[in-house]
C-alpha positions as CSV (number, residue, x, y, z in Angstrom):
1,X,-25.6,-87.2,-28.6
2,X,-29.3,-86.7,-28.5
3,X,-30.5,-82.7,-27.9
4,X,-30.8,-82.3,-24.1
5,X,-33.3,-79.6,-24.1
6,X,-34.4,-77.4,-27.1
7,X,-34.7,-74.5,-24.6
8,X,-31.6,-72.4,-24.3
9,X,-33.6,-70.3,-22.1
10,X,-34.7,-72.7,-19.5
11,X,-31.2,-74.4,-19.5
12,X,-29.9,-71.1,-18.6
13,X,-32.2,-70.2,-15.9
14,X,-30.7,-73.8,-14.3
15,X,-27.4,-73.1,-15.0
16,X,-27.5,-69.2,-13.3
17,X,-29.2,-71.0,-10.3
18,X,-26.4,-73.7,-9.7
19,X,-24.3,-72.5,-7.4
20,X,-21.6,-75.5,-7.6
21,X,-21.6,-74.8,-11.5
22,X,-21.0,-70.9,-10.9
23,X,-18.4,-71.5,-8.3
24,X,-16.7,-73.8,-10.9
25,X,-17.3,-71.3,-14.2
26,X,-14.9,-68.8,-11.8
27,X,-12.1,-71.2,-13.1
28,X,-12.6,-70.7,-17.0
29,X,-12.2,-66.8,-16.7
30,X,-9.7,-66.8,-14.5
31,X,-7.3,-69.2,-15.8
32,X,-7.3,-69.4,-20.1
33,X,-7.7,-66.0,-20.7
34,X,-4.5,-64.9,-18.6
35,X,-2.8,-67.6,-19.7
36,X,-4.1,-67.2,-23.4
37,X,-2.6,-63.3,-23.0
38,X,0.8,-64.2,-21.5
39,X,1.6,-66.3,-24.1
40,X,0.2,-64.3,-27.1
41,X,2.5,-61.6,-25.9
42,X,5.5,-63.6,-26.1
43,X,5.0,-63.8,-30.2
44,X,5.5,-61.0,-32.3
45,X,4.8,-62.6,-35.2
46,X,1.3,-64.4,-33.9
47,X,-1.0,-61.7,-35.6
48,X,0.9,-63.2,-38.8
49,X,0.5,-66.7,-38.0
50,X,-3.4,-66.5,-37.9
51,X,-3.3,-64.7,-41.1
52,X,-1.5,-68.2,-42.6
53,X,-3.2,-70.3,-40.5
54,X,-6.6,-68.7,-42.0
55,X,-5.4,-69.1,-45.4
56,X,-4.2,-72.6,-45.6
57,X,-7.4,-73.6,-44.6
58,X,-9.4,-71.4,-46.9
59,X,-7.0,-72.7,-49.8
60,X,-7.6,-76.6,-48.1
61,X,-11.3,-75.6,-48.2
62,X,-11.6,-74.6,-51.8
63,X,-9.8,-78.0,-52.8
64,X,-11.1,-80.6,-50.1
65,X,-12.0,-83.2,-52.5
66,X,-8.4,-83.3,-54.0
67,X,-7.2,-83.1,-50.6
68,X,-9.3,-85.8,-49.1
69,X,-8.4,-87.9,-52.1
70,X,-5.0,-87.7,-51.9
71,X,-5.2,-88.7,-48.3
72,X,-6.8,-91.5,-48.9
73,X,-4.7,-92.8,-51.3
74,X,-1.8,-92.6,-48.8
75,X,-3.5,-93.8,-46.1
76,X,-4.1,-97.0,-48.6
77,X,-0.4,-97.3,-49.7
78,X,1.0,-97.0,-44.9
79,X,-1.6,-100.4,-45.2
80,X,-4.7,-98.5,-43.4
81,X,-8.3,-98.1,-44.7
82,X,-10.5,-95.2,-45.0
83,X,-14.5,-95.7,-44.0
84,X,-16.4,-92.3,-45.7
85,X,-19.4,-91.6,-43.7
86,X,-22.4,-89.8,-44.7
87,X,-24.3,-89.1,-41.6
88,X,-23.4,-90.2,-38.0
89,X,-25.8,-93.0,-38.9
90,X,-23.3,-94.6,-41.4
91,X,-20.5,-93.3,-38.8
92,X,-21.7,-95.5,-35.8
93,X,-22.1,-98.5,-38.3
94,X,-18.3,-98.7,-39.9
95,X,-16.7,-98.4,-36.6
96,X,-19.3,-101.2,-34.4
97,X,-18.3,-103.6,-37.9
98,X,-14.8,-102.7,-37.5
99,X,-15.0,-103.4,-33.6
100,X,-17.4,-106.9,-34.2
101,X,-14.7,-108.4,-36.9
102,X,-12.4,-109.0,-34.2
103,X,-14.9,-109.9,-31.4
104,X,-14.3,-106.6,-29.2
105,X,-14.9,-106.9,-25.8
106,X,-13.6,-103.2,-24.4
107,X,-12.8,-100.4,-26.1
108,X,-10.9,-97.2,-24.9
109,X,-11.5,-93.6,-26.0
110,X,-9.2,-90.9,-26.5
111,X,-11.2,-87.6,-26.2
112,X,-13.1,-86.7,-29.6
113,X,-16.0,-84.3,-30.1
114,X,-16.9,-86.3,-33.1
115,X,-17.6,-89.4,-31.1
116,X,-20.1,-87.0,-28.8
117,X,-21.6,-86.0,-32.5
118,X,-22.8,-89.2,-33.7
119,X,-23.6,-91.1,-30.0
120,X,-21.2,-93.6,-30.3
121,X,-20.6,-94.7,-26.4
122,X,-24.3,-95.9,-26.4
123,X,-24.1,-97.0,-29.7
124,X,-21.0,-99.5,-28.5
125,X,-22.2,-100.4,-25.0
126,X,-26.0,-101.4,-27.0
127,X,-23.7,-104.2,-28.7
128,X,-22.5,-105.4,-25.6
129,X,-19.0,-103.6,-25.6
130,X,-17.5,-101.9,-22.5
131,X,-16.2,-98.4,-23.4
132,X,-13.5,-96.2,-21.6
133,X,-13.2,-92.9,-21.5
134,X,-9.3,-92.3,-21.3
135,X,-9.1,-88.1,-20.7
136,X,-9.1,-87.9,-16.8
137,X,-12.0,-85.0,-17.4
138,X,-13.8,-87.0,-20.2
139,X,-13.3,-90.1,-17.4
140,X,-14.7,-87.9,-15.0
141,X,-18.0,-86.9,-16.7
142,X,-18.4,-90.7,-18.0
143,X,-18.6,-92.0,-14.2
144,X,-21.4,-88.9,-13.4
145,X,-23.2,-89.6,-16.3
146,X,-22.5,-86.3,-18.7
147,X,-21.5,-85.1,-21.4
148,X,-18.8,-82.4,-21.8
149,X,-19.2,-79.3,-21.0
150,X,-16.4,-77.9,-23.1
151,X,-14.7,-78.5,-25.9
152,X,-11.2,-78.9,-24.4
153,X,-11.8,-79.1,-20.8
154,X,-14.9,-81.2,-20.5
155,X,-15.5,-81.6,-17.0
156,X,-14.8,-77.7,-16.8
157,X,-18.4,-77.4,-14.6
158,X,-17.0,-79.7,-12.1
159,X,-15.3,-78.9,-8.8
160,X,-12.7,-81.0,-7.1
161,X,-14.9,-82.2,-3.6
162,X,-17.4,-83.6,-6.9
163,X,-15.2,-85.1,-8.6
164,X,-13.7,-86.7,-5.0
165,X,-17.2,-87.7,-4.3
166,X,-17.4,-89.2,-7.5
167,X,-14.4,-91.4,-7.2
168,X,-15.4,-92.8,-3.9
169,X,-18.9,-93.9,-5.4
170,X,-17.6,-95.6,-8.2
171,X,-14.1,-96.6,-7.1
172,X,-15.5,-98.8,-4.2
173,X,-12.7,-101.4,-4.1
174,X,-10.3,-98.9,-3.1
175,X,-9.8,-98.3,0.8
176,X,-12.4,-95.7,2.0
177,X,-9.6,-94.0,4.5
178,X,-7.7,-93.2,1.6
179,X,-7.0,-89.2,0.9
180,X,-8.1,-87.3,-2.0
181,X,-7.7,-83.9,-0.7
182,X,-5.2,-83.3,-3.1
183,X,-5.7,-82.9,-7.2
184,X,-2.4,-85.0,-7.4
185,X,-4.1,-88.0,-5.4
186,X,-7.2,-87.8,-7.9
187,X,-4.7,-88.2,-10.8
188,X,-3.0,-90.8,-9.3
189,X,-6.1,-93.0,-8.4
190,X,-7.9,-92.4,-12.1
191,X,-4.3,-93.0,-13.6
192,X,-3.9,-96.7,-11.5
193,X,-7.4,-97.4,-12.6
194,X,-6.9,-96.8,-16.2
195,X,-4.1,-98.9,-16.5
196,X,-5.6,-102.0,-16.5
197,X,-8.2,-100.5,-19.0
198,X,-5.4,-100.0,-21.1
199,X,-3.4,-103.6,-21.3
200,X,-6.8,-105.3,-21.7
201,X,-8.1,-103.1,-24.4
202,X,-9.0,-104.4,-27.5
203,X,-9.5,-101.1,-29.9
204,X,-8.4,-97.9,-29.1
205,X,-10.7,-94.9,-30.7
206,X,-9.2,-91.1,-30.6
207,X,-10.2,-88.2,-32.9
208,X,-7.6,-85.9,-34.7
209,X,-6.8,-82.6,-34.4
210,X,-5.4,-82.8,-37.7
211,X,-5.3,-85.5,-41.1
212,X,-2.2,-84.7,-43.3
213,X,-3.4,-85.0,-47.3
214,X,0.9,-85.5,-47.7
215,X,1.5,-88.2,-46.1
216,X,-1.5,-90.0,-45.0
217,X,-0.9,-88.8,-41.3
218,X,-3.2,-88.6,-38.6
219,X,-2.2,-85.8,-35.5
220,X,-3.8,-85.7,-32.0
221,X,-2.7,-82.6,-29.6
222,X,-3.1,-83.6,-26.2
223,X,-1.7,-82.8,-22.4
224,X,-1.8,-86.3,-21.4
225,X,-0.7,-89.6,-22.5
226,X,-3.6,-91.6,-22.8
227,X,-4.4,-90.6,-26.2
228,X,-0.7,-92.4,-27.3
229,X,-1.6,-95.4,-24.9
230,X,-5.3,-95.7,-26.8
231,X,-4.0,-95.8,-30.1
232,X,-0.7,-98.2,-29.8
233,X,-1.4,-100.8,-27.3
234,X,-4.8,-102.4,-28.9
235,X,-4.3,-103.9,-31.9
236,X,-7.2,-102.1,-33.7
237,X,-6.6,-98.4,-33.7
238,X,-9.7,-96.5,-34.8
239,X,-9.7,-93.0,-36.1
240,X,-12.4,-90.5,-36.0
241,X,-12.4,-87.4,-37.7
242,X,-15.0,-84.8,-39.9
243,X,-13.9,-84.0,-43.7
244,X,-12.9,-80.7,-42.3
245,X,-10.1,-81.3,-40.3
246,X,-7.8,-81.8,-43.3
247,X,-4.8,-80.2,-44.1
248,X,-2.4,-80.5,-47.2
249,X,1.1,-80.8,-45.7
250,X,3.4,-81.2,-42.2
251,X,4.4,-77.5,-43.0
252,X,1.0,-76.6,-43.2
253,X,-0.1,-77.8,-39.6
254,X,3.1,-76.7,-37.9
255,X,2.1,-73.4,-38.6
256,X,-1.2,-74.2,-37.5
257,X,0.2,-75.9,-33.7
258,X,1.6,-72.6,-33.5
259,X,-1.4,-71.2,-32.6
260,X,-3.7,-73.8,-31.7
261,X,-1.9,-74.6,-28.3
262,X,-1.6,-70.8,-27.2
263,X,-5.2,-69.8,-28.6
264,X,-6.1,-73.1,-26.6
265,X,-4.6,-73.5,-23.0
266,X,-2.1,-70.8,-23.0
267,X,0.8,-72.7,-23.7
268,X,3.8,-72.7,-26.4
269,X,2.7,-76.3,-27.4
270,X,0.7,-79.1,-25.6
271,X,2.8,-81.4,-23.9
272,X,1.9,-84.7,-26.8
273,X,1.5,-83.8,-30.7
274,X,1.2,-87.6,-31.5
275,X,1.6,-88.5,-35.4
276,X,0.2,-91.8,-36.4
277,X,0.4,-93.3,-39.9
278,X,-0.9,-96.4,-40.9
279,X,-0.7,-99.7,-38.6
280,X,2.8,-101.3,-37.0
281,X,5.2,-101.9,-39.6
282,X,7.7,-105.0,-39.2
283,X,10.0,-103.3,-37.7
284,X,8.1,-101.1,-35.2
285,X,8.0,-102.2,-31.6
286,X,4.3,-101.1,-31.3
287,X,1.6,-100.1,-32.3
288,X,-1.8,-101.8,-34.1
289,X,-2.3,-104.1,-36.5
290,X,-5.2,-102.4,-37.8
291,X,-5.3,-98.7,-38.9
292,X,-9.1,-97.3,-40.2
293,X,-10.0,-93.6,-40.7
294,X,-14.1,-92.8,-40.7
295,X,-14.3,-89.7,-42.4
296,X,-17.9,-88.1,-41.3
297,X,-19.6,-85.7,-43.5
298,X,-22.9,-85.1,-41.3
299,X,-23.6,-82.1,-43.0
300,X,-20.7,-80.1,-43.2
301,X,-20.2,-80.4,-47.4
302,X,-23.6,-78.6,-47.5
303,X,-21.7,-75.7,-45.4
304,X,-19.8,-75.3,-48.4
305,X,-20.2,-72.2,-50.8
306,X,-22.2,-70.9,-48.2
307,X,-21.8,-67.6,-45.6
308,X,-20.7,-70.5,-43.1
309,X,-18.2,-72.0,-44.8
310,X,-16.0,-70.3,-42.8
311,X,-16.4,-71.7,-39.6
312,X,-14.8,-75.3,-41.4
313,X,-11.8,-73.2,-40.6
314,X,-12.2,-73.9,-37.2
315,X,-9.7,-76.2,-35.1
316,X,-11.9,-76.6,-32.1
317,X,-9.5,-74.6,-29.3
318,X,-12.3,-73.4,-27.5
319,X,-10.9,-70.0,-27.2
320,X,-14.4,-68.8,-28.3
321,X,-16.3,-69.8,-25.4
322,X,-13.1,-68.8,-23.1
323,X,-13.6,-65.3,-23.7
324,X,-17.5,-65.5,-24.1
325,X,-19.5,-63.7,-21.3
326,X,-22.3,-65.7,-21.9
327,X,-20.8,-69.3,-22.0
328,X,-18.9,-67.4,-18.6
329,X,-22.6,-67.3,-16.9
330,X,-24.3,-70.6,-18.0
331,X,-21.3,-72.7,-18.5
332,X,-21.5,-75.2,-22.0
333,X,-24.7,-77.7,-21.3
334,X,-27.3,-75.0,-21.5
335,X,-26.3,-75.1,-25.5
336,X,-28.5,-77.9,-25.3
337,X,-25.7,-79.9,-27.9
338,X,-22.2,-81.0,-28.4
339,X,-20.5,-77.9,-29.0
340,X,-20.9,-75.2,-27.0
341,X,-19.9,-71.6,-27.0
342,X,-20.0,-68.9,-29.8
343,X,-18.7,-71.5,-32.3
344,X,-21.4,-73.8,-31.0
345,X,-24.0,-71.3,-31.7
346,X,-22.9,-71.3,-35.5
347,X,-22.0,-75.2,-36.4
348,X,-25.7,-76.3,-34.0
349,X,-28.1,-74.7,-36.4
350,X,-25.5,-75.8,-39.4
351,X,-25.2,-79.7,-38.6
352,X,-28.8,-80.0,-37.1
353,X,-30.8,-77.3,-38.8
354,X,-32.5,-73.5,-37.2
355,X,-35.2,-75.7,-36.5
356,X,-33.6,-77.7,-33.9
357,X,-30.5,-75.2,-32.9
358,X,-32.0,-71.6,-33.6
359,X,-32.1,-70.1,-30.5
360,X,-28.3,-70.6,-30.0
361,X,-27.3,-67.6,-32.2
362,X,-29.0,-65.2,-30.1
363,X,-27.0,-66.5,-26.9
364,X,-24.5,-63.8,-27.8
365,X,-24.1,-60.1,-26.9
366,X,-22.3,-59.8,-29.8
367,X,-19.3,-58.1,-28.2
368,X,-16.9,-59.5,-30.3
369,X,-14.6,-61.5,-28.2
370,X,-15.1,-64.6,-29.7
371,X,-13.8,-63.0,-33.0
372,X,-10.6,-60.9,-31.9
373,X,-8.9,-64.4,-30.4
374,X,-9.9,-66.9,-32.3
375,X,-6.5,-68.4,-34.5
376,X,-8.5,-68.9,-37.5
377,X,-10.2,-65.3,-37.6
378,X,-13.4,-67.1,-37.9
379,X,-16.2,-64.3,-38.1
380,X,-18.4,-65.8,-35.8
381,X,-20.9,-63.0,-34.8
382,X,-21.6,-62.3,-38.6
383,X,-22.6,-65.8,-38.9
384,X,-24.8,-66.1,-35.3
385,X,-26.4,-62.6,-37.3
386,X,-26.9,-64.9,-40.6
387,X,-28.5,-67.3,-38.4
388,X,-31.1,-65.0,-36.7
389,X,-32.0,-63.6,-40.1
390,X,-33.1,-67.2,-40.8
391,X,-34.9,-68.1,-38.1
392,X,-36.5,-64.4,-38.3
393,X,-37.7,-65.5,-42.0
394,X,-39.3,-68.7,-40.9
395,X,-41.0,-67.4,-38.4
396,X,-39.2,-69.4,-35.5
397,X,-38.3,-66.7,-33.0
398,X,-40.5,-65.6,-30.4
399,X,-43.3,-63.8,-31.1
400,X,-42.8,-61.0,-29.2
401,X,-39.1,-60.3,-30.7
402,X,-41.0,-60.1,-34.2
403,X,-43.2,-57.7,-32.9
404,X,-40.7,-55.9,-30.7
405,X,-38.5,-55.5,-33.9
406,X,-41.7,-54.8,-36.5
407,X,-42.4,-52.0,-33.8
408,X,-38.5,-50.5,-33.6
409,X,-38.7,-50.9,-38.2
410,X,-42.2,-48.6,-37.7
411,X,-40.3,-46.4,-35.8
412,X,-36.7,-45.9,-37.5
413,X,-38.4,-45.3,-40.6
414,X,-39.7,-42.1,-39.2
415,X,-36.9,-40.4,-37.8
416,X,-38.6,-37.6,-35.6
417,X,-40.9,-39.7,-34.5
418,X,-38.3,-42.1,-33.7
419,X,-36.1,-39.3,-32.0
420,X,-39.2,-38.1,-30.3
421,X,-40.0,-41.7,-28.9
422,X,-36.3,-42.2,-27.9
423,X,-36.1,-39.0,-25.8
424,X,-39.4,-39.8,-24.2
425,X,-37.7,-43.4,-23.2
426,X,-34.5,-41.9,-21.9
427,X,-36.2,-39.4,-19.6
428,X,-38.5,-41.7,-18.1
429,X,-35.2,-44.7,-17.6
430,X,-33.4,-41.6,-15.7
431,X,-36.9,-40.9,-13.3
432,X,-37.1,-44.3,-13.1
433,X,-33.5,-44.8,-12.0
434,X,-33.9,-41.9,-9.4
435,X,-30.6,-40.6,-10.7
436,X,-28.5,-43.7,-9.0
437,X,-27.1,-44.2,-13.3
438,X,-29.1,-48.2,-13.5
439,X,-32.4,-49.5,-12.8
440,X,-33.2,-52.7,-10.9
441,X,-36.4,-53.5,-12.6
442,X,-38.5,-52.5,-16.2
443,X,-41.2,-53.8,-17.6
444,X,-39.9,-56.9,-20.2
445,X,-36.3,-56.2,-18.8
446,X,-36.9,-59.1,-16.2
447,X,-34.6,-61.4,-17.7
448,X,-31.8,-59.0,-17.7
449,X,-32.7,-57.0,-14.3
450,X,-32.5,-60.6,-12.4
451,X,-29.5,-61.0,-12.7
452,X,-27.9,-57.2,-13.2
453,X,-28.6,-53.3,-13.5
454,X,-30.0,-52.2,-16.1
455,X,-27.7,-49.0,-16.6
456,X,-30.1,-45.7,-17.2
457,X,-29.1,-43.3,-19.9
458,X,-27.1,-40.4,-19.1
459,X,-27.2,-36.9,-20.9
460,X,-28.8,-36.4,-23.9
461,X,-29.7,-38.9,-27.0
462,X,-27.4,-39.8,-30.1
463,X,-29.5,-37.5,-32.3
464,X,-29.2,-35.0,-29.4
465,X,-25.5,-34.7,-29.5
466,X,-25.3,-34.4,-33.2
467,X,-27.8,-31.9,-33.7
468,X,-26.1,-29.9,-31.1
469,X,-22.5,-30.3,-32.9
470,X,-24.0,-29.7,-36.5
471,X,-25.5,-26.3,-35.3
472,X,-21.9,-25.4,-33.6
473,X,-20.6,-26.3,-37.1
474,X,-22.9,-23.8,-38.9
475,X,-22.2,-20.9,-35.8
């Protein structure tokens, strides 16, 4: 997936003024984080379970060649193959050879953020292949043209009269009287269409959630069956997954599932956890005949022994960007990239460089919220600061945050001039607030006073307070 726009800033000014993508962002708030809470709550022992889940992958982390290795070697001994993969490059090329050795004519798609990362829809159809999106909201997105929006919920920016609108465009065999007021009847038309897609299919591609170094296993955690239909009815099954995503044993990741599902979508467990290892046996009644891994570096071994070698933790269930207030405002295509979100705004800049994905760390108020739920305790904010300390060094942010921040170092170096500039700043926010506690405009506030108040100060400064309190110490 090629970068959309460089400029978070103009995607966001687009995404504020889309009224059918606000109405729609109403739905992320509003449903995962209650659901998120409700289930949480339900499980004494979750606190614990991210402290296990965190340090299996650390320990998985701190070993990954063994690990990936040993997985390979099992992989080998089901009867599969494992295709390593530098660069997306080298990702794209093992899976069209894989898909040309047996004269491929359609191919469907279980949902995988990998396949977004390396381009591979355009790379297939450039060879002449049809490919089918198989997640009803990755199907969805594929007939308007886009690319997800989130990492879980991909057409998450789309309301239901769209996606109606959609169907009747594209679906023009069906009977135009037909009704689609209901979600139900949208299912049922997608699900009738992919069907056929299915039978005729001659490789099925899905990611994993998980690859098992014990036995060689593959796991993909979905709330729909098509990621089982993709991978057992052609008889090439192709899977896609980053080095990352390993994990040593079964007993590992069923911790793990504990708290990726509720972290997630709110629930106890996703309706599929499909294991898949190696290709049909003898004396299997399905499955395929072929069984290939591509294992995709595209970066991430350079993350290790590194401050971002934590966010490899990650296990992409986009509770992040559920909680974020900014990904709440401009929804996940103003990231400009594949992954959106807080965790987006640390793995950009990692897989494609500052240069490229700098500006994403400062989409972040830094309140924290992307921290205190995510399963793996990923300390994302620390790493977004990491980032703007890099792309502060080479120069790449705005000129006038360098200055704005050489001006604030001038100034909180010399403390009472730097109390006596801050008084002088809160009087003059209260005048200019007309006591009503928030402004509506200041001058280089624009960008926040368009869209909300600018709240004035109210009483007396920090340094106020505590000179006040250190004299009624000494009284």
């Amino acid at each position: 997936m090629e970068i959309t726009s460089p400029s978070f800033k103009d995607n966001a000014r687009q995404a504020m003024a889309d009224a059918d993508l606000q109405r729609a962002l109403g739905n992320v708030e509003k449903g995962f984080i209650e659901k998120r809470a409700k289930v949480v709550a339900k499980l004494p022992e979750f606190e614990d379970l991210r402290d296990s889940a965190r340090d299996i992958k650390n320990h998985t982390l701190a070993h990954l060649d063994l690990y990936l290795e040993h997985y390979e070697k099992k992989v080998t001994e089901a009867g599969g193959k494992v295709h390593w993969a530098a660069d997306a490059e080298e990702a794209r090329k093992a899976i069209l050879d894989i898909c040309k050795s047996v004269g491929a004519k359609r191919v469907t798609k279980g949902k995988s953020m990998i396949s977004e990362e390396i381009a591979l829809n355009a790379a297939m159809e450039a060879s002449g292949m049809e490919v089918v999106e198989t997640d009803l909201g990755e199907y969805i997105i594929q007939l308007r043209g886009e690319h997800p929006s989130h990492i879980i919920a991909p057409a998450v920016h789309v309301n239901k009269d769209q996606v109606e609108a959609d169907f009747r465009r594209v679906h023009s065999q069906l009977p135009p009287e037909r009704n689609l007021d209901a979600p139900e009847s949208l299912l049922a038309e997608a699900r009738g269409i992919l069907r056929e897609k299915f039978l005729s299919a001659d490789v099925g591609i899905t990611g994993a959630n998980f690859l098992i170094a014990e036995t060689g296993t593959s796991i993909i955690v979905t709330n729909e069956g098509n990621g089982d239909l993709t991978q057992i009815l052609p008889r090439i099954h192709i899977v896609i997954a980053s080095l990352e995503k390993i994990v040593p044993t079964l007993e590992d990741v069923s911790q793990i599932l504990r708290v990726l599902a509720r972290s997630a979508t709110g629930q106890e467990f996703s309706v599929y956890t499909t294991l898949s290892t190696g290709p049909k046996r003898a004396e299997d009644p399905d499955g395929p005949e072929e069984y290939h891994v591509v294992l995709l570096d595209n970066g991430r071994s350079s993350m290790i022994g590194t401050e971002f070698q934590d966010m490899l933790r990650c296990i992409r269930c986009g509770a992040c960007m559920n909680h974020c207030p900014v990904y709440h405002a401009v929804g996940g295509h103003a990231y400009g990239w594949v992954y959106p979100g807080p965790m987006g705004s640390v793995l950009t800049p990692s897989l494609i460089g500052v240069e490229k994905g700098g500006q994403l760390p400062n989409a972040s108020t830094f309140c924290g919220r992307c921290e205190s739920v995510c399963p793996m305790r990923i300390p994302l904010p620390k790493m977004m600061r990491h980032w703007r300390e890099r792309e502060f060094e080479r120069h790449l942010s705005p000129s006038a945050v360098r200055w704005g921040l050489g001006a604030w170092a001038y100034a909180a170096k010399r403390p009472k001039f730097y109390q006596l500039v801050t008084r002088i700043g809160a009087l003059a926010l209260n005048l200019a607030s007309r006591n009503k506690g928030a402004l509506r405009w200041w001058p280089l506030a624009g960008g926040w006073t368009k869209y909300r108040d600018l709240p004035a100060p109210q009483g007396k400064t920090f340094q106020q307070m505590w000179a006040d309190k250190q004299k009624g110490a000494r009284s």
